[in-house]
C-alpha positions as CSV (number, residue, x, y, z in Angstrom):
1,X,-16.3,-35.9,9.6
2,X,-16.8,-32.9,11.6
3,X,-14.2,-31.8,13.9
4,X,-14.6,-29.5,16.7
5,X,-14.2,-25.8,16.4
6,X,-10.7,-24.8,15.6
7,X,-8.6,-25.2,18.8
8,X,-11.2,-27.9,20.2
9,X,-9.5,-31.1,20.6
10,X,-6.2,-32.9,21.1
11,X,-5.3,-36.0,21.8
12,X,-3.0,-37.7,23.6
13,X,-1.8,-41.4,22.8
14,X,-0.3,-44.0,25.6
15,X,1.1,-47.3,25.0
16,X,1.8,-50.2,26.4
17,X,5.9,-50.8,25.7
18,X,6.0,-54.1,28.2
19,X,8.0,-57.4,27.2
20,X,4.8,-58.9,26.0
21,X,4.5,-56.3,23.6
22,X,7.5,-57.8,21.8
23,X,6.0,-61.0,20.2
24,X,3.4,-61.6,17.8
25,X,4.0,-57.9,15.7
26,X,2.7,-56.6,18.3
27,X,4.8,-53.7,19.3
28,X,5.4,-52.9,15.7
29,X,1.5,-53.0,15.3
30,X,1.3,-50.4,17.7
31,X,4.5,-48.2,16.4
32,X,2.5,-47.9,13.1
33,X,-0.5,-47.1,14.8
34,X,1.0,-43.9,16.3
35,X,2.4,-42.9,13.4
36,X,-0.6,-43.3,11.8
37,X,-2.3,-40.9,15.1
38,X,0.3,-38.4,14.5
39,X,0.4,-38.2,10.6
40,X,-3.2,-37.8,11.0
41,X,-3.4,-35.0,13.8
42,X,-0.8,-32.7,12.4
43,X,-2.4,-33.0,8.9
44,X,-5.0,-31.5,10.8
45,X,-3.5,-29.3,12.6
46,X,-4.6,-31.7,16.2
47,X,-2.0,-30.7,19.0
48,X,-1.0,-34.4,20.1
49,X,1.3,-35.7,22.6
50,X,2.3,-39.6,22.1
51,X,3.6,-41.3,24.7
52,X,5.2,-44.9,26.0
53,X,5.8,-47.1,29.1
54,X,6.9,-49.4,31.3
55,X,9.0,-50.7,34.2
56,X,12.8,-50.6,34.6
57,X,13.9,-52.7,37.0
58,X,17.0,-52.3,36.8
59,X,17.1,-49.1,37.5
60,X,14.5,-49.4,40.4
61,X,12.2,-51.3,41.5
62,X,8.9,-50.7,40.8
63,X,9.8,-47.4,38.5
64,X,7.9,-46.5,35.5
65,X,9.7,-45.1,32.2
66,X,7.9,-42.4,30.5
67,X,9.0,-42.2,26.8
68,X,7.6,-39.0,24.8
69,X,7.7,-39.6,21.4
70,X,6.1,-36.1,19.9
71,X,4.6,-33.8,22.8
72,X,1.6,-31.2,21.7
73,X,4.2,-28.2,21.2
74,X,6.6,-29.8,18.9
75,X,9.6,-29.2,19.9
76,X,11.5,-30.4,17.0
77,X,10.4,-31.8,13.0
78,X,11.6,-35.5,14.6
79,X,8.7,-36.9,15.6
80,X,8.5,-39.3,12.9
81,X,12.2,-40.6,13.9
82,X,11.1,-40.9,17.6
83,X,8.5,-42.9,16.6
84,X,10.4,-45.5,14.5
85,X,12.1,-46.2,18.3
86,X,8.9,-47.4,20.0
87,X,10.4,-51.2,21.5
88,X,9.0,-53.4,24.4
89,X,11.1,-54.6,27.5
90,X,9.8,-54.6,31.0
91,X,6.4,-54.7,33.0
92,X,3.7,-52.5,32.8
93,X,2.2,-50.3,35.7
94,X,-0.5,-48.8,33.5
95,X,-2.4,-46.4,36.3
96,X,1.2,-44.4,37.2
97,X,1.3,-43.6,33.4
98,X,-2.5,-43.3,32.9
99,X,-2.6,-40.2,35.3
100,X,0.5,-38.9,34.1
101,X,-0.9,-38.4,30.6
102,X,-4.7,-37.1,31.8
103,X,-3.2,-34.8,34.1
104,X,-1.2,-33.5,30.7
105,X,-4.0,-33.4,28.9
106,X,-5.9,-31.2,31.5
107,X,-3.4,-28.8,31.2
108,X,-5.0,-27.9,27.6
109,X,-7.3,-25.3,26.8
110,X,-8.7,-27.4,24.0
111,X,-12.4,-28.2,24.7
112,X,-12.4,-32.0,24.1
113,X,-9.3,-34.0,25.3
114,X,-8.7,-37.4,23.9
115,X,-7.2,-39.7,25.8
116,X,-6.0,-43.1,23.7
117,X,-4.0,-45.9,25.5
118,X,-3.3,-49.2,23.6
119,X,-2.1,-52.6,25.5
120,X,-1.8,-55.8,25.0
121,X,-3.1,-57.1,28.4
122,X,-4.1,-56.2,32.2
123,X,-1.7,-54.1,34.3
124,X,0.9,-56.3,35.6
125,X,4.4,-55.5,37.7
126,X,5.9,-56.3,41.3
127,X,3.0,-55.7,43.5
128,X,0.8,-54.1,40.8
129,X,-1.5,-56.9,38.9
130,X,-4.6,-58.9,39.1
131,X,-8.0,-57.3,40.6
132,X,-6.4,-54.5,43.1
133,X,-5.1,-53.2,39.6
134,X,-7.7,-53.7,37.6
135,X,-9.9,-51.8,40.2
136,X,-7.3,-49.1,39.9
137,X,-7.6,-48.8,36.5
138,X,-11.1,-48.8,36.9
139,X,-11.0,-45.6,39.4
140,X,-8.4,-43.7,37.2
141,X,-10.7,-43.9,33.9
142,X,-13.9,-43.0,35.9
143,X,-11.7,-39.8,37.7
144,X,-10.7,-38.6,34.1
145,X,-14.1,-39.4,32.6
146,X,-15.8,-36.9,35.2
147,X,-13.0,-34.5,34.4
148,X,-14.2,-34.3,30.7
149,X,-11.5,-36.4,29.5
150,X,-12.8,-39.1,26.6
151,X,-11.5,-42.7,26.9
152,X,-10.3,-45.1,24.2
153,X,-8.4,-48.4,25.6
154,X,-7.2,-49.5,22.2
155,X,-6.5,-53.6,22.8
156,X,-4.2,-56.1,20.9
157,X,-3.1,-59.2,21.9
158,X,-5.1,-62.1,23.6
159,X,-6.3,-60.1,27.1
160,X,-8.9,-58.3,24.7
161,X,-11.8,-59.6,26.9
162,X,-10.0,-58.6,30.6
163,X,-9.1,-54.8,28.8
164,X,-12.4,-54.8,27.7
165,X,-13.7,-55.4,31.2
166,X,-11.7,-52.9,32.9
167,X,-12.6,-50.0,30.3
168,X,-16.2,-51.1,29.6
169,X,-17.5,-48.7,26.5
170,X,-14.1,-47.2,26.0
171,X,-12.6,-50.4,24.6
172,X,-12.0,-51.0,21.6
173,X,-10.3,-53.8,19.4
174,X,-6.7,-53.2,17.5
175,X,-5.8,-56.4,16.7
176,X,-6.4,-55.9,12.9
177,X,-5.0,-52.9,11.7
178,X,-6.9,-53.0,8.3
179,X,-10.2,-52.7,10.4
180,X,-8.8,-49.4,11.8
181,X,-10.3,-46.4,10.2
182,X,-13.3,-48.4,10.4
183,X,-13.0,-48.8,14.0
């Protein structure tokens, strides 16, 4: 209802394009959510910078794919179409694109920087996964946090609970869209 002064926030959006992404609508879940993000921010005239990843093996091991899908100075009107392309395949190393975003979103004069990621479960690739990760994750959202950066870990899926233990009171629950702009 009342947004900072004009030039005060954007927001940046990260999501989770691993395999697992792929069943249960989940992936299309999140697609609409970001278009739904970005429809909203330019309406109000938000900068905001959406982003995907994962993991490419086959490329390299242990590699993380950044996709942007609209970046805060639009380059082009094709967000929209970029968007539509949001897919899953792959692992997810979510700290590697954590800081990648946050250190974007420091590079903004605006005074409040949102920071939104949404996944459907804990961090998990070759040698990335379990509690060594989760602790990472842990240390990345507490870094950005003193930084002035505000966290939202937007979950869907069934690892609700373990996203909501590894982002505390930044979590919050995606799994029904309709509850959204409640939420």
């Amino acid at each position: 209802n009342r947004l900072p002064s004009k030039s005060g926030l954007c927001v940046a959006f990260l999501l989770d394009e691993s395999g697992s992404m792929g069943s249960h609508d989940r992936i299309t879940n999140v697609r609409a959510t970001a278009i739904i993000i970005q429809d909203f921010c330019k309406k109000l005239k938000v900068p905001v910078m959406i982003t995907g990843h994962h993991t490419d093996y086959l490329k390299r091991k242990n590699s993380v794919v950044i996709n942007s899908y609209a970046e805060f100075e639009q380059i082009d009107q094709d967000d929209s179409f970029r968007l539509m392309g949001i897919s899953a395949g792959g692992s997810n190393r979510d700290g590697c694109a954590i800081r990648y975003v946050c250190e974007r979103l420091l590079k903004r004069e605006e005074e409040v920087k949102l920071f939104i990621i949404a996944s459907d479960g804990q961090p998990s690739d070759g040698g990335y996964f379990g509690e060594e990760a989760e602790n990472d994750l842990r240390s990345i959202k507490q870094e950005y946090q003193r930084k002035g950066i505000i966290f939202v870990a937007a979950a869907i899926g069934d690892d609700r609970e373990k996203i909501q233990s590894i982002y505390g009171d930044s979590f919050c629950d995606i799994s029904d869209l309709k509850k959204l702009p409640v939420i």
